[in-house]
C-alpha positions as CSV (number, residue, x, y, z in Angstrom):
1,X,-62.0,-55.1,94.1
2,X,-58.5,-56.6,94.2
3,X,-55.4,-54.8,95.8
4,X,-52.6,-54.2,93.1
5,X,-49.3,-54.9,94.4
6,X,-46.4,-53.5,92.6
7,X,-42.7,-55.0,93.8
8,X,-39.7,-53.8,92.9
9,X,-35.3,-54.5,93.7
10,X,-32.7,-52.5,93.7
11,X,-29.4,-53.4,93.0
12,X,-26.4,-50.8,93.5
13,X,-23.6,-52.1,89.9
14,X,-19.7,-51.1,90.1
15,X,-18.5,-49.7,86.9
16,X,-14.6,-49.7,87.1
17,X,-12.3,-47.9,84.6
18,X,-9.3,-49.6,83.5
19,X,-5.6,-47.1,83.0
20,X,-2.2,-47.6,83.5
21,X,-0.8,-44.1,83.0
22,X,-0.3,-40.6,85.1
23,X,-3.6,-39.2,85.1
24,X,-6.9,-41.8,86.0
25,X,-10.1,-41.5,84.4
26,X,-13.1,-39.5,85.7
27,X,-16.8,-40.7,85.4
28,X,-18.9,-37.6,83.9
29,X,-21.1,-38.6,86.5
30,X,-20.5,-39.3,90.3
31,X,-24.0,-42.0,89.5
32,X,-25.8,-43.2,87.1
33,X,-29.3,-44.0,87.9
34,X,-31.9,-46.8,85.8
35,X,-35.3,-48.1,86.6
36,X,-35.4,-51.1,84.0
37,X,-38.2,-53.9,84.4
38,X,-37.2,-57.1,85.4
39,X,-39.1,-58.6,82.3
40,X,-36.4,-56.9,80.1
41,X,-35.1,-59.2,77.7
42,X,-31.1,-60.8,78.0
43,X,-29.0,-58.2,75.9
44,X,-31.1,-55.1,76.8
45,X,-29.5,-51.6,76.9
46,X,-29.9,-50.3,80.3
47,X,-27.4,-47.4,79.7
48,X,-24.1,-46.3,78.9
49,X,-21.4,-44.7,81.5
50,X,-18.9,-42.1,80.3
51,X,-15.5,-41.3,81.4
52,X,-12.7,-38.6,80.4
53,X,-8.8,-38.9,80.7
54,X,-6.7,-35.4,80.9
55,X,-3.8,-38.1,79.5
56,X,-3.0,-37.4,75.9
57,X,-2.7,-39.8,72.7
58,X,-2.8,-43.4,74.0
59,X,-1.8,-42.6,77.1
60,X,-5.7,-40.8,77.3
61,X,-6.9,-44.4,76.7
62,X,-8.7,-46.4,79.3
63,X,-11.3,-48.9,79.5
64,X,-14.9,-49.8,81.8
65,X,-14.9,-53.0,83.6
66,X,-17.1,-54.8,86.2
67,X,-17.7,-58.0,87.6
68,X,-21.6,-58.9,87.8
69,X,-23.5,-61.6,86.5
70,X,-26.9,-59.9,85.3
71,X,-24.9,-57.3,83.5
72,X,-21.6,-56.4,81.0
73,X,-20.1,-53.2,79.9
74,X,-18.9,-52.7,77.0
75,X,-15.2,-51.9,77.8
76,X,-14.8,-49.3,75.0
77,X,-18.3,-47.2,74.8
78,X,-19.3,-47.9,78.3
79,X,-22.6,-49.6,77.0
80,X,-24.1,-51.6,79.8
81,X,-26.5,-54.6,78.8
82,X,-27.9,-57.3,80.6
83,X,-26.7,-61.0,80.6
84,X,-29.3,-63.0,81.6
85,X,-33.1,-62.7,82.8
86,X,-33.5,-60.2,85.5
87,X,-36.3,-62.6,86.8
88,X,-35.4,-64.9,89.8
89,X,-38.0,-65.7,91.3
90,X,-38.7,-69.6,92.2
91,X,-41.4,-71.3,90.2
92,X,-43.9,-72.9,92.7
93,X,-45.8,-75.8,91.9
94,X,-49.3,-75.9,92.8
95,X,-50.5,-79.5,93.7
96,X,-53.7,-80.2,91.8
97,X,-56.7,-81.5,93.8
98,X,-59.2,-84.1,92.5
């Protein structure tokens, strides 16, 4: 009987809110927490972040930001989606014996 080995990453993502008036934005959330596979397809929901602004009119306007590679945010609903396969692992060639 084999052993099953399940592996797993975790990787901690900054989601930053974008104002230029009075009052910043507030996450609804302090975090947001995902367990996605890493076989997830490029463009994959993994989910979306809300924020509020006490500002009024457009001065309550705002918008999400980050900076990673593997993910993007849409900076009006907050949507975050993946950019490219979550898979890095190194392919290893296995020499072939005759």
């Amino acid at each position: 009987m084999g052993i099953i080995s399940y592996q797993s990453s975790e990787v901690n993502v900054q989601v930053l809110l974008q104002d230029v008036n009075d009052n910043a934005p507030e996450f609804s959330q302090q975090r947001y927490r995902y367990t996605l596979p890493e076989s997830a397809p490029v463009g994959t929901t993994v989910l979306s972040v809300s924020a509020q602004d006490s500002d009024s009119g457009i001065n309550g306007q705002f918008r999400y930001y980050m900076e990673n590679s593997y993910f993007a945010v849409n900076p009006y609903t907050g949507e975050i989606t993946t950019t490219k396969p979550l898979i890095t692992r190194p392919r290893v060639r296995t020499p072939l014996l005759w």
